[in-house]
N, C-alpha and C positions, 0 to 999 in steps of 0.2 A: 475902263480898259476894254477895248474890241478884240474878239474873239479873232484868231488870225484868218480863219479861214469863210467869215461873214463878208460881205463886200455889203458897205452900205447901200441902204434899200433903196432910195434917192439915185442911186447912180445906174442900179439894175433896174429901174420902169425909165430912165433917160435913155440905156443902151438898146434896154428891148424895144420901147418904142421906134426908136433910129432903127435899128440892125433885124427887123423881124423878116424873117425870108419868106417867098409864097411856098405855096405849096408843094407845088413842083421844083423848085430851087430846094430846098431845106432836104428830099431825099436824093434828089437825081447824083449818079454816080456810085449810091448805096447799093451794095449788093442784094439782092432778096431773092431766095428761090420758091418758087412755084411748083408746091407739090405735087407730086403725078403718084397718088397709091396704083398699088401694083397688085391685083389680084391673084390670090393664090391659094391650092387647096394644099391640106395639109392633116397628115396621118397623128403628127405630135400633139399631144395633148400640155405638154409645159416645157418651153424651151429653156435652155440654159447655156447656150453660147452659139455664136456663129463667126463666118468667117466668108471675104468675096475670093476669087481668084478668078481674075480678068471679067468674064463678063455673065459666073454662074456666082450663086449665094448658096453657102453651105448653112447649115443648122442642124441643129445635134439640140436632142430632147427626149424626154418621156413619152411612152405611147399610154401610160396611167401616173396613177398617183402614188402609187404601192412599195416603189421601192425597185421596178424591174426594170432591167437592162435596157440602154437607150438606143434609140437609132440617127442615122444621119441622112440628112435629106439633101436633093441638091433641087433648086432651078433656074432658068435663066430668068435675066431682068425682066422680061416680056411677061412673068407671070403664068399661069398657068394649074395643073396639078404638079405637087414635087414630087420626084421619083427616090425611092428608098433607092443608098447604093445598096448596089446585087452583092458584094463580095463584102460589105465589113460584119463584122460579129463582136458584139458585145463581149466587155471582158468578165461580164456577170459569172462569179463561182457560184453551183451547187450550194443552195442555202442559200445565199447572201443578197445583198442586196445593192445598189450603185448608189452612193451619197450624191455625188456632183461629179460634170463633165461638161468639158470644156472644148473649143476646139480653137486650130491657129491654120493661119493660110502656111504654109512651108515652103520650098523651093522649086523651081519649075514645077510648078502644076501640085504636088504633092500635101499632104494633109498632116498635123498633127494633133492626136487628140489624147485627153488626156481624161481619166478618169478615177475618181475616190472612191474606193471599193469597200465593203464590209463581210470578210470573208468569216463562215464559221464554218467550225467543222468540231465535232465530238471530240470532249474533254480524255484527258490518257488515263483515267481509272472509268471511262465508260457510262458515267453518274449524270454527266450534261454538257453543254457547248460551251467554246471558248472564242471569242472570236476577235481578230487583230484587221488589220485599216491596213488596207496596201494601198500606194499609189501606183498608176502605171502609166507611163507614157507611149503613145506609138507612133511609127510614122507608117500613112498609108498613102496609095496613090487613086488617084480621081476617082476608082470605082469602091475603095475601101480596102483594096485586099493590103495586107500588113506585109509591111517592106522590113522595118525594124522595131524591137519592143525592149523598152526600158521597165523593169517591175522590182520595186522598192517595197520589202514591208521592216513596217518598227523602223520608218524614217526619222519619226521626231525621237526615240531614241536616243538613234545613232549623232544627229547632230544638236541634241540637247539644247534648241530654242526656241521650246514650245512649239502648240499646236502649227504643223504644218498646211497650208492651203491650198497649194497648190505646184504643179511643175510645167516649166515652157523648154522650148530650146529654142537656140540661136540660130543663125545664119550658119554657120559650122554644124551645127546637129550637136552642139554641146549641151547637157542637161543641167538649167537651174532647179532650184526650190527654193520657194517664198515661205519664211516661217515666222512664225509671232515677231519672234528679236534678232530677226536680218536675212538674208540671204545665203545659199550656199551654191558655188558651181560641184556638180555630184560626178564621181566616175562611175561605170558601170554595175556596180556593186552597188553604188548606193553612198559610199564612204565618202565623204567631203573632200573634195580638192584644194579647198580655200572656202573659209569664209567670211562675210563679212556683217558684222551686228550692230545693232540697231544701237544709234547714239542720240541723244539728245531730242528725248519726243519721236518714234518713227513709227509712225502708227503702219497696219500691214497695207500695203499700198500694192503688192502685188506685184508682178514680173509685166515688163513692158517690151516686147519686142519691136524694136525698132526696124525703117525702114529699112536702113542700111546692113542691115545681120545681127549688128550691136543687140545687147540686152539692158534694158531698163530697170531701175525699180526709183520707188518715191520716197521721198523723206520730207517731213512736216515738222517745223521746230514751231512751239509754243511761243509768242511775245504778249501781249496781254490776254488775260483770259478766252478764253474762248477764240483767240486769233491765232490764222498760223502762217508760217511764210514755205509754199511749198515750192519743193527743187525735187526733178526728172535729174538722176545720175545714172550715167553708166557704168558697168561692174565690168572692173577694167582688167583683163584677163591676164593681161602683163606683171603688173605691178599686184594683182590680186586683190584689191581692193575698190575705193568707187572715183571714177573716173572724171570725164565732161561734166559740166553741170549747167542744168535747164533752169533757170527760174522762172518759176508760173504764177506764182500769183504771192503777194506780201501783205500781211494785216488783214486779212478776211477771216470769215467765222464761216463761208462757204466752203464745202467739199468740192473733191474736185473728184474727177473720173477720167482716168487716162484709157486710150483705143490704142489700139494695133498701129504701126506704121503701113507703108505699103508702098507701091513704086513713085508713088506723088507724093508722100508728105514721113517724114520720119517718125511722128506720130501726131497722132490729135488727143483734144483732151476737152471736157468738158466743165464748166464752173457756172452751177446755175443753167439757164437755160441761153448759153454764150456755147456756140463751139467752136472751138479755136483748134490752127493747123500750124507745127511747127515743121516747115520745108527743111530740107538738107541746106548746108553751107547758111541757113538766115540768123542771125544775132538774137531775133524776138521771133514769139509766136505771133500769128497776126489772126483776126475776127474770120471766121470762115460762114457763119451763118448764128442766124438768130432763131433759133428753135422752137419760139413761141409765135414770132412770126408769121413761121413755115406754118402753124398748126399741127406741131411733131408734140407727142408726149415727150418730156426731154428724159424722165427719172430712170426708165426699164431700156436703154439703147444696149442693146448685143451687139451692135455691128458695125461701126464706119468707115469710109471709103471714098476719097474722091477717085473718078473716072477721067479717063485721058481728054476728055470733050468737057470736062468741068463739071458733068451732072454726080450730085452727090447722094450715096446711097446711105440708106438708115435704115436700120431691123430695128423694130422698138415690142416691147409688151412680151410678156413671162408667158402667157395663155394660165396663168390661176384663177382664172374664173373671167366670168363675160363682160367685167369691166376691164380687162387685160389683156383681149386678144392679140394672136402676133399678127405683128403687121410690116409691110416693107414698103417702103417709098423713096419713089427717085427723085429728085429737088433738082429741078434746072434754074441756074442764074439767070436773074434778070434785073431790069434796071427798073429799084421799086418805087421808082417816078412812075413807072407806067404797068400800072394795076387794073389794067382792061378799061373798064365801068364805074372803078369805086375806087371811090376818093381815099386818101392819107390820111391819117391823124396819127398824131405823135403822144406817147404816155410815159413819164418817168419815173421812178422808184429810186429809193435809196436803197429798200429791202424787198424783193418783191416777194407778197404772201401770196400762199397758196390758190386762197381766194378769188384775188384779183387776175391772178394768173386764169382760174376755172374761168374766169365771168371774160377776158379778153379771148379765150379761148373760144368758147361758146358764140360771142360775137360776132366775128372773126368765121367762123364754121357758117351762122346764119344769116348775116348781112349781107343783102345784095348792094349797099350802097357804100359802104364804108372798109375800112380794113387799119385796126391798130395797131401800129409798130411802137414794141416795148424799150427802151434802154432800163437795163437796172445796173446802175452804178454802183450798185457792192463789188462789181470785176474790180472798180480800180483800188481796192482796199476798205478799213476798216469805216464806221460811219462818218468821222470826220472829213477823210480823205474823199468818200462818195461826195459828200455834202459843198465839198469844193471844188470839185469837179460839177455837180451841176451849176452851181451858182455861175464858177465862171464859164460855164456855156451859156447861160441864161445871160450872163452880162456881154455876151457877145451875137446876141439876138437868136441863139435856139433855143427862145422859149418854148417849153412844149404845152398841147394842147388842154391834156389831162395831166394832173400831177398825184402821185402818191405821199399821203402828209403823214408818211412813217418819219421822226424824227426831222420836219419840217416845221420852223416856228409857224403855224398856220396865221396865231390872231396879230402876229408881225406883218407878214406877207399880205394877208388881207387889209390891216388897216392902210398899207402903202400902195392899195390899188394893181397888186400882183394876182389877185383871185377874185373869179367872179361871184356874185351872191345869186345864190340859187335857189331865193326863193320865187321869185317871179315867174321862173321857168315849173317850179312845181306847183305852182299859181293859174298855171294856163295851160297845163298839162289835162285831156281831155280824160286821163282815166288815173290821176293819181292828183290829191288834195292832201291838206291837211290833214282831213278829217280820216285817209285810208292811213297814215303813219302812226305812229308813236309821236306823239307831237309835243310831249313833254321833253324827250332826248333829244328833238329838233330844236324844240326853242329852248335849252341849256345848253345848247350847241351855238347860239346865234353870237356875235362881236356886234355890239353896237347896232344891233336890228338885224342885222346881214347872216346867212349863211351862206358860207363857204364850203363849208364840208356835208359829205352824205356816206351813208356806211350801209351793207346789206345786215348788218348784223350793232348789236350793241352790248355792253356789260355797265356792270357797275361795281365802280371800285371802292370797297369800306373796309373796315376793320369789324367783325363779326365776335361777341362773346355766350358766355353762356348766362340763361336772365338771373341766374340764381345769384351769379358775383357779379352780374354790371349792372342788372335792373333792365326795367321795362322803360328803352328810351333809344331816341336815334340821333339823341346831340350831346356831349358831353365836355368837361374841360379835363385839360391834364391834372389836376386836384384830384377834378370826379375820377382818373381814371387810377391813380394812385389811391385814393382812398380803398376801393375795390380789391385794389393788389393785395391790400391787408389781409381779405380773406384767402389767398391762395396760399397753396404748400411753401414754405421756407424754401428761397428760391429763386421761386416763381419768376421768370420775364416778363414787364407786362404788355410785350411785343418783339418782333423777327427787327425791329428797325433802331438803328443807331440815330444817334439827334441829329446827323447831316441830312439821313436817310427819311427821318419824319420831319424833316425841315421842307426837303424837296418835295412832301408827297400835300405839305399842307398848303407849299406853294401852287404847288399844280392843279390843289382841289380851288384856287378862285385867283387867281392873276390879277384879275377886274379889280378888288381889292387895293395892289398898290400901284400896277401899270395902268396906264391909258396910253395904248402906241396909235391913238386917233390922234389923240393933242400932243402925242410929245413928250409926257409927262411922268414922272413916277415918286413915292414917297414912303421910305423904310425910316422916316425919324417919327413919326405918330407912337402913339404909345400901344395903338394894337400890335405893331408889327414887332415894337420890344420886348409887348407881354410874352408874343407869337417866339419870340429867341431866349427869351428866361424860362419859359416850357420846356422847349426842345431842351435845352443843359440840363435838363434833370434827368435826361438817357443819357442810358450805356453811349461809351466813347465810340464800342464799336459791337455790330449787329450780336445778338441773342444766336448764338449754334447749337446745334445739336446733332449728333450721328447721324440718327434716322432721317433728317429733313422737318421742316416744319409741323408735318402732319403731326409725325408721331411726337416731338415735342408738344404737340396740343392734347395730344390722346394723351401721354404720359406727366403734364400737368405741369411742363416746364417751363410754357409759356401762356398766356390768359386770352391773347389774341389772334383770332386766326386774321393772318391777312391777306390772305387768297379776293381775285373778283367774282362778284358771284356774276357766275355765267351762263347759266340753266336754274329749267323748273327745278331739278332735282339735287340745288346746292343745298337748299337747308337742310335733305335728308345727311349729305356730307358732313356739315356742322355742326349739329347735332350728335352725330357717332364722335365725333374727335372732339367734342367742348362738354359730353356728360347729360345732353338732357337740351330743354328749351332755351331757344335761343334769342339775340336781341342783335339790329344792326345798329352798333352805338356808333359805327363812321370814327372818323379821325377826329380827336381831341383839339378842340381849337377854340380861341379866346375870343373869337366875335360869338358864341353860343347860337350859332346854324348848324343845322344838318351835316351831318361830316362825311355823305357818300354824296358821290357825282357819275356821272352817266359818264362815257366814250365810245364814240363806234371805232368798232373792229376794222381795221383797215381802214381806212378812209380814204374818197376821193375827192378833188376840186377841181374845178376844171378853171385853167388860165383865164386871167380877162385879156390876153393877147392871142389866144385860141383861134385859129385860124377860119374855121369851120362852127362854130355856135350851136348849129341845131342837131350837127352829126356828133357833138360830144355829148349832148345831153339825149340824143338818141343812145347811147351807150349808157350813161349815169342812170337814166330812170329804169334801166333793167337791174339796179340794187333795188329798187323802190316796190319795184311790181311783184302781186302775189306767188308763189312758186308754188308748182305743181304737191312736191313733197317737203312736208312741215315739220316733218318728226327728228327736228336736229337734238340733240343733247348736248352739244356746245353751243352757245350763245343767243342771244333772245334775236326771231327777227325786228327790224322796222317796219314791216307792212306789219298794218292792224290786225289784219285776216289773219295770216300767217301767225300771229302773235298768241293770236287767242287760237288757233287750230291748233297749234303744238299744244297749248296749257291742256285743252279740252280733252284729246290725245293723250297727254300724258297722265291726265287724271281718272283713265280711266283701266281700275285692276282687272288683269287676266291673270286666270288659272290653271294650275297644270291639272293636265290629262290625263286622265287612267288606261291601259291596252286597249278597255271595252269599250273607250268614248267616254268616260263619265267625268265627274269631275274629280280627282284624288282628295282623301280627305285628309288630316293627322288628325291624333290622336282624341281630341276633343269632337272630333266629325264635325271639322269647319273647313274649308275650302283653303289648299295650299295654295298661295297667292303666289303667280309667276314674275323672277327679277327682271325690270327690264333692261337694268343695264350692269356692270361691275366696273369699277375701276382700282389700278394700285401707285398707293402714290407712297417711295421708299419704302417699301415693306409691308404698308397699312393699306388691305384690301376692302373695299365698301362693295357693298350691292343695294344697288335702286330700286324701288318698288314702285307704286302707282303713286303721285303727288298729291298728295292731300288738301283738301278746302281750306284749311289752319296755313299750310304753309303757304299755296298760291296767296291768300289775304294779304300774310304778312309782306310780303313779297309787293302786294300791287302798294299795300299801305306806301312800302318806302318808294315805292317808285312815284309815287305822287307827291311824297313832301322834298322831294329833290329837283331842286334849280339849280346846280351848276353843273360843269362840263370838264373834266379830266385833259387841262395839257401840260406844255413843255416848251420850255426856249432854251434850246442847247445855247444859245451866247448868252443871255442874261443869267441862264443860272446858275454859271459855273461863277458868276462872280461873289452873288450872294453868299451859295455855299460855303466857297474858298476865303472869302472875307470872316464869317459869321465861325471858322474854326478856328479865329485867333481868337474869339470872346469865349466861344467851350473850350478852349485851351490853355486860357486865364491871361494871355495875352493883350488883352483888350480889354478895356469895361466898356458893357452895355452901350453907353452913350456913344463912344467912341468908336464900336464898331456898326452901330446903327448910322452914323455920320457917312465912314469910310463907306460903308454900301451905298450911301444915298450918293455920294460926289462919283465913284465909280458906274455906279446902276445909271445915275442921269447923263452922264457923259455916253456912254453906250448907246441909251435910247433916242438921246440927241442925234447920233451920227447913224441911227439907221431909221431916221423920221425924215 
């Protein structure tokens, strides 16, 4: 059975070969803007909304962090110092303090802002303060001074749909408010005119004022976990209820971020670092800019606006501290065939991580020769739909240069000559070898001698117990691991994982096993792979729950196995507090009796063997490779060697807290308080980090030495395994029978994408 949305692999290296555009073909026609920051001083110390009208930029902010009344600033595009308006005044009462405020462009020229107040004032028997949340809205005009004032208190109250967030008006000067479980149009008083609540999944999506005068708000229905199909409605004043409907995005697990309208566009909205413009009278939104592109921070935008000449304006960054500052920049279109000096490269994502985003960023920012433009195909929906959406551009020759192997069959695509192997290139690299990586996580990475993939970071995924019930060992069978259960409380789970869920994970820990996508070849009738399905039937039909989350089912002894990756020096101090004492990484239970943990890098990149440019993408890849100035991550181990061992070293080494005098504090025994260096909470269950120990670093390098294989995933092969392999846990099947049915469907699949 073929996955519907694979297009054999054989037909995508015939397409891409034929269909591969040059360099300049592949973008020309592509919009790209070209950032112009705009310099600017500035009184605010944290901003929290802003707003253009025609050709100045409003901002409304803190001048501290305290809680005091805010001010509004204005300047023109040109940059410069911003000038406080002279006539607005804070709605700050005596006592109190301003939660949040916000601002909206309004009509001819005119301002509205809008402010969360926390007013106190002395309790009526004289003993202490009492204090109530007014909202207030105003409308002012270009210099501040207050034309009209809406003030609401005990709004949530009054319309009884939880916490309140906020208030806009319309084009009419009619008062909304946005609350937990819907909307209401408000009269002057405060008292609901209508309103309209929240159905089916509507998370607070906020008031959207539209170009047109119209008011917006969002709604998100739930379709598979974590996916949501979101729709822009209008609160439709006639019928009092919701109106037009926007559809923005279906089957994603991205948030989205709706902006203001304005005389060009009836609003925009943000998904990922995609910003899209939805114009008056258009059917669809259409792509407005690609934010990572630009080199815009995409997450903190206050502000958007296209201008009558097409340059688009963006306020980005909160000012909370000096990785944050606010910033404004005007993006003129251009045609991103022509990027002065430096060449294109193309990169693709199903998902794009954090990471990957920092490192194109950074690039991008330092590169005098080069410049990456990102597609992340989560816009057009869930992973499926991304995943066919790139395929068939790939099969229509945009293959891109660099690819992200989030949910990407890598050792498919690689064995069928779609990825380059990358050892050669760190082969003859003048400051990066074997010898500076982790070279164990490279070569359990490798397919057939070749690597494909490279990562700035690595983990390693096992199933972690405590020694006392699993014993002093890092390979076990499901026998061993039921035996063990015996000792735990009456109960006990002896894992978070259902037998589909440990079927997939033991597939994933070694492929190599029953695939070879070199030769073509695959074999589920052996009797490992039978033992490997008469294991798994002896779990639960379906996952191990519990209230609190995993953790605390490990702390409160309801399950035996943690199966978090360890991802830091400082997991085993984790596993340890939640599993009762010393620990063991016994890996996953498996019937060839090898080591049951495997390496994977975090993120991973490969660069196309259709790659237009060769030595400008591996000018980009070997900046995962290279030492980094600051080592002290507490998620995920680096691959540079340096780096690898500077965190360990780093983290092994205890600081103390401080006494007023300088000295060292003592307890009670007169031994030195050792300072945490880090805390985390995972559902309820709070850990704190100390300095790593030489016991645990050991244990630690121990496994990482007796581990050769590599963590992946073949979203077409493995749904068939699975889905097959639940008619024999179902009883559906015997053994024989459905080990057969995998092998005629598994070999048919791997036939047609060899």
């Amino acid at each position: 059975m073929k996955a519907k949305y694979i297009i054999p692999l054989f037909a995508l290296l015939l397409l891409t070969a034929c269909g591969r555009k040059d360099e300049t073909a592949a973008l020309s026609g592509q919009t790209f803007y070209m950032p112009e920051n705009v310099a600017f001083t500035s009184g605010l110390q944290q901003v929290t909304g802003g707003c253009a009208v025609g050709d100045t930029v409003y901002l409304i902010g803190r001048v501290d962090n305290k809680g005091s009344g805010h001010l509004i600033q204005r300047l023109p595009l040109a940059g410069g110092e911003a000038e406080t308006l002279p006539a607005y005044q804070s709605a700050l009462p005596s006592g109190g303090f301003t939660i949040f405020s916000t601002l909206q462009a309004g009509t001819d020229g005119t301002l509205w802002v809008m402010e969360r107040l926390m007013r106190q004032s002395a309790s009526e028997d004289g003993r202490g303060f009492q204090q109530e949340e007014v909202h207030i809205l105003r409308n002012l005009d270009a210099d501040g001074k207050e034309l009209s004032r809406f003030e609401y208190a005990g709004l949530e109250e009054k319309l009884g749909m939880g916490y309140v967030s906020t208030l806009a008006a319309d084009g009419e000067g009619d008062i909304f408010a946005c609350a937990e479980k819907g909307v209401a149009l408000l009269d002057e008083t405060g008292e609901p005119r209508f309103t309209v609540k929240a159905e089916g999944g509507w998370p607070n999506g906020g008031l959207i004022p539209l170009g047109d005068g119209r008011m917006g708000t969002v709604r998100a229905v739930m379709g598979a976990p974590g996916e949501y199909a979101w729709t822009l409605h209008v609160i439709d004043k006639e019928t009092k209820g919701l109106g037009a409907a926007f559809q923005l995005a279906a089957g994603t697990s991205n948030g989205i971020t709706l902006y203001a309208g304005d005389a060009n566009a009836l609003f925009y909205y943000r998904m990922g670092d995609t910003l899209r413009i939805w114009r008056e009278e258009a059917v669809e939104a259409e792509q407005l800019a690609n934010l990572l592109d630009a080199g815009i921070e995409a997450y903190n935008l206050n502000l958007v606006s296209l201008l009558d000449d097409g340059r688009l304006v963006i306020q980005s960054g909160n000012g909370y501290g000096e990785d944050d500052p606010p910033m404004l920049d005007i993006l003129k279109p251009a045609d991103a065939a022509q990027l002065q000096d430096r060449k294109a490269l193309t990169l693709a994502s199903l998902q794009l991580a954090g990471t990957i985003r920092e490192a194109v960023m950074e690039f991008n920012r330092t590169s005098p020769d080069y410049h990456i433009f990102v597609t992340d195909y989560s816009q057009y929906g869930d992973r499926e739909a991304a995943l066919t959406r790139l395929v068939t551009e790939i099969g229509a020759g945009k293959m891109p240069d660099i690819l992200d192997l989030y949910a990407v069959p890598e050792a498919r695509w690689g064995a069928n000559g779609l990825l380059e192997d990358l050892w050669p290139y760190i082969d003859k690299d003048p400051e990066i070898s074997r010898e500076t990586l982790m070279e164990r996580v490279f070569q359990a990475a490798e397919t057939d001698g070749k690597l494909y993939s490279i990562g700035r970071h690595f983990q390693i995924s096992t199933l972690t117990g405590a020694k006392k019930a699993v014993g002093d060992r890092m390979a076990w069978t499901m026998a061993d691991m039921y035996q063990a259960l015996e000792a735990m409380p009456e109960g006990c789970a002896p894992v978070v994982l259902s037998r589909s869920n440990m079927l997939e994970r033991l597939m994933g820990l070694d492929w190599s096993r029953f695939v070879s996508w070199g030769a073509g070849t695959c074999d589920f009738t052996g009797e490992e792979f039978k033992a490997l399905l008469r294991s798994c039937k002896s779990l639960p039909a379906e996952p191990a729950r519990s209230g609190g989350g995993t953790e605390a089912a490990c702390l409160n002894r309801e399950i035996m196995l943690y199966s978090a990756a360890i991802d830091s020096f400082t997991f085993p101090q984790r596993a340890k507090y939640l599993l009762g004492g010393d620990i063991s990484y016994v890996g996953y239970p498996n019937e060839w009796g090898e080591v049951g943990s495997s390496f994977s890098f975090v993120s991973p990149l490969a660069m196309s063997s259709a790659c237009r440019d060769k030595e400008g993408a591996w000018i980009f890849l070997r900046t995962l490779l290279l030492p980094k100035e600051n080592t002290l991550y507490t998620m995920y181990f680096p691959v540079n060697k340096s780096d690898f061992e500077k965190q360990a070293e780093r983290l092994m080494m205890p600081e103390y807290v401080m006494s007023k005098d300088g000295e060292y504090a003592l307890d009670g025994r007169d031994e030195k308080i050792e300072q945490p260096v880090a805390m985390e909470s995972y559902g309820g269950v709070d850990i704190t980090y100390y300095a790593v120990t030489r016991e645990d670093y050991d244990q630690l390098m121990e496994l990482y030495h007796a581990i050769d294989t590599y963590s992946r995933w073949d979203p077409g092969l493995a749904p068939i395994i699975t889905e097959t392999a639940g008619a024999y846990f179902a009883g559906d099947k015997t053994l024989d029978e459905a080990a057969e049915l995998i092998q005629n469907r598994a070999s048919l699949y791997v036939s047609e994408q060899t």
